[in-house]
C-alpha positions in Angstrom: 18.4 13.6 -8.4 16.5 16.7 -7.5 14.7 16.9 -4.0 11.6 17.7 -5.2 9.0 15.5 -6.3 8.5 15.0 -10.0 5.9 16.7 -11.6 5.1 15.9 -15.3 5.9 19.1 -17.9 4.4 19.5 -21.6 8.1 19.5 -23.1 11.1 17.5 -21.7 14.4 18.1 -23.3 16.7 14.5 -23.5 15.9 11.2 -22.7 12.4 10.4 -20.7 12.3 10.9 -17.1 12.9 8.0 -15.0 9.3 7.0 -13.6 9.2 7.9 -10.0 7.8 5.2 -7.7 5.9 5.5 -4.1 9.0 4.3 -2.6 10.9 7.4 -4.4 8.3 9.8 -3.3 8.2 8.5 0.1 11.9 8.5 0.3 12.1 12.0 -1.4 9.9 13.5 1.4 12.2 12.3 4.4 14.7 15.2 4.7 18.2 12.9 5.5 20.3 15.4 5.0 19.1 17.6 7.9 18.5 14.2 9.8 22.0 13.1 9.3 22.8 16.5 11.0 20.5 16.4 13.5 21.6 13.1 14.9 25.3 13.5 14.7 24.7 17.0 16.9 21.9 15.3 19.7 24.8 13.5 21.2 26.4 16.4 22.6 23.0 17.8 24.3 24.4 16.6 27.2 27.9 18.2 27.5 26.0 21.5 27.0 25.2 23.6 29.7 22.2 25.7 27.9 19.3 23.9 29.3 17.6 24.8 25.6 20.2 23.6 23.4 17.9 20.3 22.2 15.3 22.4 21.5 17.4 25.1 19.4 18.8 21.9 18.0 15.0 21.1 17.0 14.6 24.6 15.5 17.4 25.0 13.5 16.8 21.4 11.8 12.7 23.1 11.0 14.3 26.0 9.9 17.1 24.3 7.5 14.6 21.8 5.9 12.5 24.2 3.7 15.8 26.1 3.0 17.6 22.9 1.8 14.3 22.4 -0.4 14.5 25.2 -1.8 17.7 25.7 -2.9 17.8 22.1 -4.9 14.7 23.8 -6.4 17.0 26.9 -7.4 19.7 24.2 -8.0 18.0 21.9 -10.3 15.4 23.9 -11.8 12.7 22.0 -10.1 10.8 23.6 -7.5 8.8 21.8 -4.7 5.2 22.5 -4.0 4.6 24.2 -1.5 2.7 21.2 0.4 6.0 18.9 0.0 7.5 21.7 2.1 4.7 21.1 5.1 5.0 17.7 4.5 9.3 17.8 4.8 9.0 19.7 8.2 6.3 17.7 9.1 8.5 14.5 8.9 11.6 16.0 10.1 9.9 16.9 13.2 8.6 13.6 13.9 11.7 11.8 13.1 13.5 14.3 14.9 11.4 13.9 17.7 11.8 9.7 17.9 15.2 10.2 17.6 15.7 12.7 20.5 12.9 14.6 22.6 13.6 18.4 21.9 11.1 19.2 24.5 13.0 18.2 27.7 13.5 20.9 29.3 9.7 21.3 29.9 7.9 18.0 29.8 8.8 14.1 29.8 8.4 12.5 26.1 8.2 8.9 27.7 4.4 8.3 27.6 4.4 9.2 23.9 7.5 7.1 22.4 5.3 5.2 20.4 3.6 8.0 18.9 6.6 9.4 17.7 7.8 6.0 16.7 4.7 5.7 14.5 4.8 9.1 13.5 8.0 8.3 11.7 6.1 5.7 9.5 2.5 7.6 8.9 3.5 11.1 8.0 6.1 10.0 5.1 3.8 7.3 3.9 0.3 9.7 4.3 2.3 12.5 2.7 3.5 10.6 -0.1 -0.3 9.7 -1.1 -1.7 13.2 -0.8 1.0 14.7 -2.4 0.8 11.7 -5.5 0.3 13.5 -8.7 -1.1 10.9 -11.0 -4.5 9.2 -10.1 -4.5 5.6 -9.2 -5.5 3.5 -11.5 -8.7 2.6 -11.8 -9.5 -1.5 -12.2 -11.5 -1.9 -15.7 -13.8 -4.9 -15.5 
């Protein structure tokens, strides 16, 4: 299943597409696979003596989540818009930031852990409506 979210074509080749769901977009714009990278590597920020590591951590993870989109684009022959890209980094960097504070070596992220708990919740969700290609339906009376 490709990465990026499905936009309708004139023509479609095989069976009919699989109607996506909010929970599908909203899933679709969480980028796991740089997550699951990101949290298996934040556990050795400790056993590193470069005081920046967590935050090079941080930076890689922004810079491999519009690269990973892209290439399932290539991959699939689907590519992203370029707002699900904003919205991708967006989300990785709040998740990234609830699960570990990149910032460390300059600032304290304890007054704002339940920003960045709620950020992990809002951006997917908010991103998922703007980015929602059909119109909702309108109630007919």
């Amino acid at each position: 299943m490709p990465l990026a979210l499905h936009t309708p074509t004139a023509k479609t080749v095989g069976p009919p597409p699989i109607r996506e769901t909010d929970l599908d977009r909203i899933l679709k714009l969480i980028p796991t696979e740089i997550l699951a990278f990101y949290t298996a590597a934040v556990p050795i920020s400790p056993q590193v003596p470069w005081k920046l590591f967590p935050f090079a951590l941080f930076v890689t993870g922004l810079v491999l989540v519009p690269l990973v989109l892209f290439l399932d684009g290539r991959n699939t022959s689907q590519p992203a818009s370029p707002a699900q890209y904003v919205v991708r980094i967006l989300a990785f960097a709040a998740w990234a930031m609830a699960i570990s504070w990149p910032f460390s070596a300059w600032s304290s992220g304890e007054d704002l852990n339940w920003v960045r708990s709620l950020a992990v919740l809002i951006v997917p969700l908010i991103g998922a409506l703007v980015l929602r290609g059909d119109k909702l339906p309108t109630p007919s009376f």
